[in-house]
C-alpha positions in Angstrom: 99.5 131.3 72.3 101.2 127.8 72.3 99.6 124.9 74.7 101.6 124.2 77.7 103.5 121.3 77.9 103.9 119.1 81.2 107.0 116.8 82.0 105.5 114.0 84.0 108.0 115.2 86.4 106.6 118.7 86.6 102.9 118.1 86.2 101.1 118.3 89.9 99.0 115.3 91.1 96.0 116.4 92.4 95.0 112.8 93.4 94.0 112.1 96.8 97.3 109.5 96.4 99.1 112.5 95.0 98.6 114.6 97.8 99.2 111.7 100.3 102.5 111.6 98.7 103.2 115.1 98.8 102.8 115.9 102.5 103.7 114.4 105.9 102.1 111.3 105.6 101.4 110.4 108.9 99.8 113.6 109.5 98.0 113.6 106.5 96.3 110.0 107.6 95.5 111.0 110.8 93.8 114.4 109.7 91.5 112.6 106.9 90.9 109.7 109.8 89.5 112.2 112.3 87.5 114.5 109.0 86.2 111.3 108.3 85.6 109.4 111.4 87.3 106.1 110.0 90.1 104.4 111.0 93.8 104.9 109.6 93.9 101.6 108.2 90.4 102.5 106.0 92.1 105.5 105.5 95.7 103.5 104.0 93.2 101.0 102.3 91.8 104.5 99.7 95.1 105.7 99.5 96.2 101.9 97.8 93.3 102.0 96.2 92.2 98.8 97.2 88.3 100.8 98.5 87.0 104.2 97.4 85.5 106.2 99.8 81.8 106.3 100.0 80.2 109.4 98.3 80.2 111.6 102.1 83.8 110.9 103.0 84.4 111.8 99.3 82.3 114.9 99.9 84.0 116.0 103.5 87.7 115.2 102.1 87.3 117.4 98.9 86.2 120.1 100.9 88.8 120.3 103.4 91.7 120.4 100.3 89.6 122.6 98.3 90.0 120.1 95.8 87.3 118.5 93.8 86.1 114.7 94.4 87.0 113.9 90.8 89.9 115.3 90.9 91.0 113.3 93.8 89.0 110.2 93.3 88.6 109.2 89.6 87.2 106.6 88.6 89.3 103.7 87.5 88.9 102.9 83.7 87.1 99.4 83.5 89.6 96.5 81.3 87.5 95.8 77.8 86.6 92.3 77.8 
């Protein structure tokens, strides 16, 4: 059996950016802001990337997508010095 494949195009992103980008956004912000009891603007501020969620929020938003937290969080690959 041959390996699939993906386009870039084709291939799902599961990330929580991903899934931001997939839905009605404004809806989406609103539903992790009240899951999470933080504001929308925390909540724009993880989908940038500029924070991470802590570990709970991380916890609470991967259950309610059924997704896992790596999945939608991964951790951001450090620059070699």
């Amino acid at each position: 059996m041959e390996k699939m494949v993906y386009n870039c195009q084709q291939k799902q992103d599961f990330s929580f950016r991903g899934i931001y980008n997939s839905m009605n956004r404004r809806a989406f912000v609103k539903e992790i802001a009240t899951l999470t009891q933080k504001s929308e603007s925390t909540i724009y501020n993880w989908i940038s990337g500029k924070y991470s969620p802590d570990c709970l929020s991380q916890s609470h938003i991967a259950n309610y997508l059924g997704i896992p937290a790596e999945v939608l969080f991964p951790e951001k690959k450090e620059a070699a010095v």
